[in-house]
C-alpha positions in Angstrom: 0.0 0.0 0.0 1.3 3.2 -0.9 1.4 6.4 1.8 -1.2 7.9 -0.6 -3.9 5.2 -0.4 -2.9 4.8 3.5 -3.7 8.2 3.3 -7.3 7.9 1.9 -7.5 4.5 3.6 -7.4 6.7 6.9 -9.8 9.7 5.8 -12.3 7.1 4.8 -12.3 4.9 8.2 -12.0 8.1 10.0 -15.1 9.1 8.2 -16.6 5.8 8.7 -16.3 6.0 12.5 -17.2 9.4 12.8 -20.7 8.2 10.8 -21.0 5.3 13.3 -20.4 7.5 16.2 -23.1 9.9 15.5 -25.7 7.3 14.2 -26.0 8.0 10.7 -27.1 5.3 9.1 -28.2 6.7 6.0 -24.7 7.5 5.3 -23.2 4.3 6.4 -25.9 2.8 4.0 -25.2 4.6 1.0 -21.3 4.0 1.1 -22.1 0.2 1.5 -24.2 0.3 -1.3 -21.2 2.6 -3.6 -19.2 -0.4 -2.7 -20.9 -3.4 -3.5 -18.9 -4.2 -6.8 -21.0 -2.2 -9.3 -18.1 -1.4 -11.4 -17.8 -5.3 -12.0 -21.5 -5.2 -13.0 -21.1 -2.5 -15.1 -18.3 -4.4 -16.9 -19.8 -6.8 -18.4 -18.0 -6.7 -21.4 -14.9 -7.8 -19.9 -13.7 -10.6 -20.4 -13.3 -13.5 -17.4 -10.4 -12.9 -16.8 -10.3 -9.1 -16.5 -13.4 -9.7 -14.1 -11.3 -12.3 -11.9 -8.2 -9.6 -11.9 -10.3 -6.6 -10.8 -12.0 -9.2 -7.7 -8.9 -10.1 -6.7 -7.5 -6.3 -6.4 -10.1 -5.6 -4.4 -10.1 -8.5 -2.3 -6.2 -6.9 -1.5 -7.9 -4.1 -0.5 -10.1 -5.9 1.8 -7.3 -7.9 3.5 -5.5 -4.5 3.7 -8.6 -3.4 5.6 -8.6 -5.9 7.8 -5.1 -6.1 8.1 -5.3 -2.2 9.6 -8.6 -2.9 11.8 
């Protein structure tokens, strides 16, 4: 991960908690829903392969996430 996305990494979670805090769930809801794979959806045209390689990227991120909890 570079010091840029740790960076944003930390904005977002900061953001995140601060949402939690404060009991907006409308918020929380809507970035959950921004980051439910549409972009996969959306690519249909790709081929397997490309769909596989863009899952796997994010599953990095994801372990990153966790990684960092």
């Amino acid at each position: 991960m570079t010091e840029e996305q740790r960076v944003t990494f930390s904005r977002r979670m900061t953001q995140i908690n601060d949402a939690y805090q404060h009991g907006d769930l409308t918020r929380l809801e809507l970035w959950a829903a921004t980051a439910q794979g549409g972009e996969i959806d959306a690519a249909t045209a790709l081929s397997l392969e490309e769909q596989i390689a863009l899952l796997t990227e994010r599953l990095a991120f994801f372990d990153t996430v966790i990684d960092n909890l």
